[in-house]
C-alpha positions as CSV (number, residue, x, y, z in Angstrom):
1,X,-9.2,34.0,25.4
2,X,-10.5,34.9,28.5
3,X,-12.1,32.4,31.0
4,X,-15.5,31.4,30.6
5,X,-16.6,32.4,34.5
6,X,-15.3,35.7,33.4
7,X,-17.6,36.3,30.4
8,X,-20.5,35.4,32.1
9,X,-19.5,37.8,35.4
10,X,-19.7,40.7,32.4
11,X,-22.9,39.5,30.6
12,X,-24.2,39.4,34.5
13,X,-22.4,43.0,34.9
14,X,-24.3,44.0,31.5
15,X,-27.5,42.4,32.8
16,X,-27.5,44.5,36.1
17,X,-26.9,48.3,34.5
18,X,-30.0,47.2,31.7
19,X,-32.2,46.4,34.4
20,X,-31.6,49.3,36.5
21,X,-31.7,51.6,33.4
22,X,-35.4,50.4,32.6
23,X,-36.1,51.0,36.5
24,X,-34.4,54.1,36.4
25,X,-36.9,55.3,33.2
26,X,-40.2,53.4,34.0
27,X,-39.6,55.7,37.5
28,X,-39.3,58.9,34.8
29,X,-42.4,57.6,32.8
30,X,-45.0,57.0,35.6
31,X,-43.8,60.9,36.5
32,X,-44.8,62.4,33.2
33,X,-47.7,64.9,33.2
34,X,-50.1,65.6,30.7
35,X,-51.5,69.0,30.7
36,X,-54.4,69.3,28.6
37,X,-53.4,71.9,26.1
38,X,-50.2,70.9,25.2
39,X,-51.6,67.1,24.7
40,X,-49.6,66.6,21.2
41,X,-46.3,67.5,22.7
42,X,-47.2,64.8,25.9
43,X,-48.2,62.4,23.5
44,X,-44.8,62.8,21.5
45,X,-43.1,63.0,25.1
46,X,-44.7,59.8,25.8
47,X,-44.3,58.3,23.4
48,X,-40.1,59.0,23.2
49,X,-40.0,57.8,26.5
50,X,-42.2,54.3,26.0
51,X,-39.3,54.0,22.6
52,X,-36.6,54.5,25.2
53,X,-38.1,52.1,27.5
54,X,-38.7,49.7,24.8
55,X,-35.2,49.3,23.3
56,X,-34.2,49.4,26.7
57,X,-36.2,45.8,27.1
58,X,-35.0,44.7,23.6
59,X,-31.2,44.9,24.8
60,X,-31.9,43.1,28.1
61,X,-33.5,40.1,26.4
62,X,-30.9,39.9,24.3
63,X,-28.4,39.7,26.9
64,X,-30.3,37.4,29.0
65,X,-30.5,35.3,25.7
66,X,-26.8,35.6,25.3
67,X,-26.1,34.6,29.1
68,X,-28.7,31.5,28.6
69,X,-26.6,30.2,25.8
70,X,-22.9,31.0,27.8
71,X,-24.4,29.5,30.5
72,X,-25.5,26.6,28.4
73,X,-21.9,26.3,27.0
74,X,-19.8,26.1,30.6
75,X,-22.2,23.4,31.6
């Protein structure tokens, strides 16, 4: 078993890449363009990239949960 400072340093590590991810593709969403006669293929391009963004936010609260409750734990 490894030590608990150690699982929390890779929840932390985990943490750190989920955040930047969502940084990296709320940067690529405020970029998209809509151009006005191709609006259902922007709205499906939005639309992909607000899914990506939002399972993006769903991993990152569950690791933030599952840090909360290590963290709980080693206390």
């Amino acid at each position: 078993m490894e030590p608990k400072g150690y699982e929390l340093l890779k929840i932390e590590t985990k943490i750190t890449v989920l955040e930047k991810e969502l940084s990296a593709l709320f940067a690529d969403f405020k970029k998209t363009e809509f151009p006005e006669e191709h609006i259902t293929i922007a709205e499906n391009e939005v639309f992909q990239k607000l899914e990506k963004m939002h399972l993006c936010c769903l991993n990152l609260l569950d690791t933030y949960r599952e840090y909360t409750k290590n963290l709980k734990n080693n206390i």
